[in-house]
N, C-alpha and C positions, 0 to 999 in steps of 0.2 A: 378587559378581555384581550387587548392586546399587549405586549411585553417589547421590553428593548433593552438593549444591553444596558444593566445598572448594578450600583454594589452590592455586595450580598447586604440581607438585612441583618439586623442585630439580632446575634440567638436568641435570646427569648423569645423577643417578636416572632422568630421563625419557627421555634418550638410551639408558641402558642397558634398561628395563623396559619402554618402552610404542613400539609403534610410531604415529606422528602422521597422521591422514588431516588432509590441507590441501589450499585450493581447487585448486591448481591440481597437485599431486602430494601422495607419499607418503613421510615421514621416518622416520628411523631403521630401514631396511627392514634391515641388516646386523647381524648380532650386534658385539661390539664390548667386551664384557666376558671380556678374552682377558688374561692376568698380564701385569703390567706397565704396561699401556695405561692406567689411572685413576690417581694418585698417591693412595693413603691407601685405594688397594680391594684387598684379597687377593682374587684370582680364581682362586690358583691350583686345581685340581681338587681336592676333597676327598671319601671315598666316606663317608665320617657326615654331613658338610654335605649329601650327595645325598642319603641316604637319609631326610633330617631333611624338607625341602624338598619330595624328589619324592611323590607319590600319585597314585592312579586313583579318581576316582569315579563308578558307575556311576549313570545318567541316568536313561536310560529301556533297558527289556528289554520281547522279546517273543518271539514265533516264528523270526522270518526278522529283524527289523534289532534295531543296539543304540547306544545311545547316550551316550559317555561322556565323561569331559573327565579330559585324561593332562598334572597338572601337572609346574614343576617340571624342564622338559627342555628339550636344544636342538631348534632346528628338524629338525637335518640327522637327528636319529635319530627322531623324527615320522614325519620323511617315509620314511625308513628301513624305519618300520614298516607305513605305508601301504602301500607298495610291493612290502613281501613279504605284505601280505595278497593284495592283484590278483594277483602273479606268482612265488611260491614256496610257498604251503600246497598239497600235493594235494592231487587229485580223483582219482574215476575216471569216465571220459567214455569217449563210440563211438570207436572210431580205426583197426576194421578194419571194412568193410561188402562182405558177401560177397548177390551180385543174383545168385538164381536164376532170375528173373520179374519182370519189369517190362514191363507191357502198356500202363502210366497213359502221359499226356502229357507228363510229368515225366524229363527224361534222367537218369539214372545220376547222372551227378553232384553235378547240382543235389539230388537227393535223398540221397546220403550225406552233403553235405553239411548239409543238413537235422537229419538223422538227428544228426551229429556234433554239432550245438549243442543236443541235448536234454539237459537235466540229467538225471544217474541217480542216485537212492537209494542210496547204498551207502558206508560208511566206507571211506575209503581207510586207515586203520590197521591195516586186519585184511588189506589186500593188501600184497605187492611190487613193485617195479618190475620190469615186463615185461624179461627178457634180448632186445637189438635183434636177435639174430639166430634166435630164437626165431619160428617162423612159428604153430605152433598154440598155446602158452601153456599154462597148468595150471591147477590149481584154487587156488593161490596167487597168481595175476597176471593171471589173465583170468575177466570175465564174459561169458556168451552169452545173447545177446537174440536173440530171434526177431521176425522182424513178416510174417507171412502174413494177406494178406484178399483175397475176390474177391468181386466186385460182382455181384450179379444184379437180377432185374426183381420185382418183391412181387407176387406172382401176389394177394394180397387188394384191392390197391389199384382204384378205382374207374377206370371207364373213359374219365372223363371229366376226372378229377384233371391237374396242371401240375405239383403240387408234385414236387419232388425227394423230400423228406423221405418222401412215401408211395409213389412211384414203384417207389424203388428200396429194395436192400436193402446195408447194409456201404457207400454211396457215400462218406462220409467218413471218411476214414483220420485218429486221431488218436492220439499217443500213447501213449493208453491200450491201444491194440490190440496194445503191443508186451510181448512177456510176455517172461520170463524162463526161460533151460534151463540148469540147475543142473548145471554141470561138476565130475568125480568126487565125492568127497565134501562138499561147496556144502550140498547138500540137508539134511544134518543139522547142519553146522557154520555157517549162516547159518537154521536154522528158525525163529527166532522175527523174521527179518531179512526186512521188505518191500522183495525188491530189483528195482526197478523205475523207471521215469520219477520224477519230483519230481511233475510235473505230468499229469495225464492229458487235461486237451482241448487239446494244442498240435495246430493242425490241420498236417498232415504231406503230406496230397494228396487229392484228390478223383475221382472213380471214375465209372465206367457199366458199364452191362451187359456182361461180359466180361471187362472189364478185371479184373489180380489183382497184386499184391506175393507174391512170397515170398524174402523176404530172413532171412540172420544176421549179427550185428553180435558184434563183441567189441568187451570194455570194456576199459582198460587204466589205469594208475595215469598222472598226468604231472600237469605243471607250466603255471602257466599262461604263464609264459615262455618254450615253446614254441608252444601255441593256445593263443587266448581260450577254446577249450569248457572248457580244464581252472581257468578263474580259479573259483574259490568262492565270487566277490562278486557281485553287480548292481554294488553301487557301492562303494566303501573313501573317502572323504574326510575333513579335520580342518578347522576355521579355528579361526583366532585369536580367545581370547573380548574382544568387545567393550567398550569402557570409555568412557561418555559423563560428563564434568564439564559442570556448570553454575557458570558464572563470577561470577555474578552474582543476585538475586533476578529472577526473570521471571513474570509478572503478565497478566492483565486477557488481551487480544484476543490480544497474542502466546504468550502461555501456551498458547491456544489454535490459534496458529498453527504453535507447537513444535510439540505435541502431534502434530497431521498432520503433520510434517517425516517420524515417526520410526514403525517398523513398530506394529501395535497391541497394546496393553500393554508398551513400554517406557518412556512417559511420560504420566503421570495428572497430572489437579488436583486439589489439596486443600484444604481452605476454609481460609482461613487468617485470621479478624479480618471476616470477609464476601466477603475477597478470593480468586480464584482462582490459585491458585500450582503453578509448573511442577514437578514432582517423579518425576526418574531411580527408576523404580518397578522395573523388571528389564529391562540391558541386554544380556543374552544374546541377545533376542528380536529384535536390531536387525539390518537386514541390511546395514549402511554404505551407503548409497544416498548421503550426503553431501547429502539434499537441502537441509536447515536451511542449506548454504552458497551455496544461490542465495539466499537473504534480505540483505539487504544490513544491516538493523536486529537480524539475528538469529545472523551468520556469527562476530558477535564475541563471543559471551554465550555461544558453548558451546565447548568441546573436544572432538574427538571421536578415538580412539585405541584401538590394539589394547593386550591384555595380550601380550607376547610371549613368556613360558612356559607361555602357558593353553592348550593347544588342545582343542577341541569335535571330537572322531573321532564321526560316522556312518556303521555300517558295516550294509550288508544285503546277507544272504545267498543265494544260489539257492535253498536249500532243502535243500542236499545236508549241510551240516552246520549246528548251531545256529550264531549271531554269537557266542556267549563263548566256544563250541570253536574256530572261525576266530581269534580273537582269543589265545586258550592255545597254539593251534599256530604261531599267525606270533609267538608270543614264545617260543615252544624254537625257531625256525627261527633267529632272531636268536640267541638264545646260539648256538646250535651254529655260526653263522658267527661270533662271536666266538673261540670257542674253537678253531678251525681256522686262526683268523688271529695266536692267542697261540699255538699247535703252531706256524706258519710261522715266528713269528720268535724261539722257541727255537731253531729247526732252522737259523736262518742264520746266528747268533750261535756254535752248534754248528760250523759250516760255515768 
């Protein structure tokens, strides 16, 4: 992670390991370490070379995001895995909204849709997936959320008051207001389970005297490759970890000019004899902005390049499951599409 001034490597090495940011474009952007292609390189696939190689180590953890770096892989199963975090881990989300009362300003649809991108609390391991021709659902594939409020006038409030806030009474509709109705046995078998919104102040509509909601919604198991409401992520991305060489000893004003090229804390000075010397302190932190290469005295004294097996995954969650659960389940989602794809071509082999 961290760099220091040393020799370039040998091109191939470099061809094959690092991708090259330069002024004017980007090298080595293609993998290229495929059998055969280097004379004196065994590339062919080995699963002890991989397991020797590959690792995960995790970063940073918290609640909702996590932060790891997945050596040791190709790009294409990276992305692989990003892809089934956005759009193949379930969820359970709104996906029936039944409007008994709607008086707000708000049409029908614009509010279920609303409603449909509310994250909901609830483990999608402990449901099924809905049968499509199933209209009411059961206590193994559907939840029932209620959202009933009607607005009135705060008979306490002052006669002389503007505010909303004392005005009225229920005039904003949020989230939180949506409860939960425990279908058949729900209530014993989710008891210790708060199943409800992630979030409780998403504001959902605003109200006056009279006006009322009274809606029920079902929750349903799905993918997010049908709606975004069912993705599990905010966000799933990886980049390549950073690799900054210095070519040369760099010193005095430019040292200092480095320095600001490059995000803060990936290059420090350190005293060296009295003198101020440039020193690749942690290039994780950089965010390739390439600026060191509008310097004209400064564009030749460094190299700047990705690792191309390193990738840095940041992944954060809605709320609905932890990031290293999101993370456990988009990798049993990848086996089990592996292993669906070795059943296939048994079966044609068969065939």
């Amino acid at each position: 992670m961290t760099a220091k001034m040393a020799a370039p490597m040998n091109n191939v090495d470099e061809i094959r390991e690092r991708v090259i940011l330069g002024e004017f474009g980007i090298k080595n952007v293609h993998t290229t370490d495929y059998p055969g292609n280097y004379p004196g390189y065994d590339d062919t696939w080995d699963f002890e070379k991989f397991k020797k190689n590959f690792r995960i180590d995790i970063v940073n953890s918290d609640e909702n995001t996590l932060e790891f770096d997945m050596i040791g892989i190709d790009a294409a199963i990276a992305n692989a895995f990003r892809r089934i975090l956005l759009a193949e881990v379930p969820t359970m989300a709104i996906e029936k909204v039944f409007i008994y009362n709607n008086t707000s300003i708000i049409q029908d649809e614009i509010l279920s849709h609303r409603l449909g991108l509310v994250p909901i609390k609830a483990d999608p391991r402990l449901f099924e997936y809905r049968n499509a021709e199933d209209q009411e659902g059961t206590e193994i594939d559907t939840i029932q959320l209620q959202l009933k409020v009607k607005c009135s006038r705060n008979p306490r409030a002052s006669k002389d008051s503007s505010d909303h806030k004392e005005l009225y009474l229920n005039h904003m509709v949020y989230s939180g207001d949506i409860k939960w109705l425990p279908v058949g046995n729900q209530a014993d078998v989710f008891a210790d389970a708060k199943i409800g919104p992630v979030h409780e102040d998403i504001l959902l509509a605003q109200l006056r005297p009279g006006q009322e909601l009274d809606i029920v919604m079902h929750c349903v198991k799905g993918i997010g490759k049908d709606h975004a409401k069912f993705s599990p992520v905010a966000t799933a991305s990886y980049r390549l970890l950073p690799d900054i060489t210095l070519l040369q000893t760099i010193e005095g004003e430019q040292a200092e000019r480095l320095k600001r090229c490059f995000s803060p804390g990936v290059i420090e000075l350190e005293n060296v004899n009295g003198r101020k010397v440039a020193k690749v302190v942690n290039s994780r932190l950089d965010t390739c902005s390439r600026e060191v290469l509008r310097h004209d005295d400064l564009k030749n004294l460094v190299k700047l390049g990705r690792v191309r097996d390193h990738f840095i995954f940041s992944v954060e969650s809605t709320g609905i499951l932890p990031p290293d659960v999101l993370v456990t389940e988009a990798i049993n989602v990848l086996i089990s599409k592996c292993q669906k794809f070795l059943t296939e071509l048994d079966t044609t082999e068969m065939d």
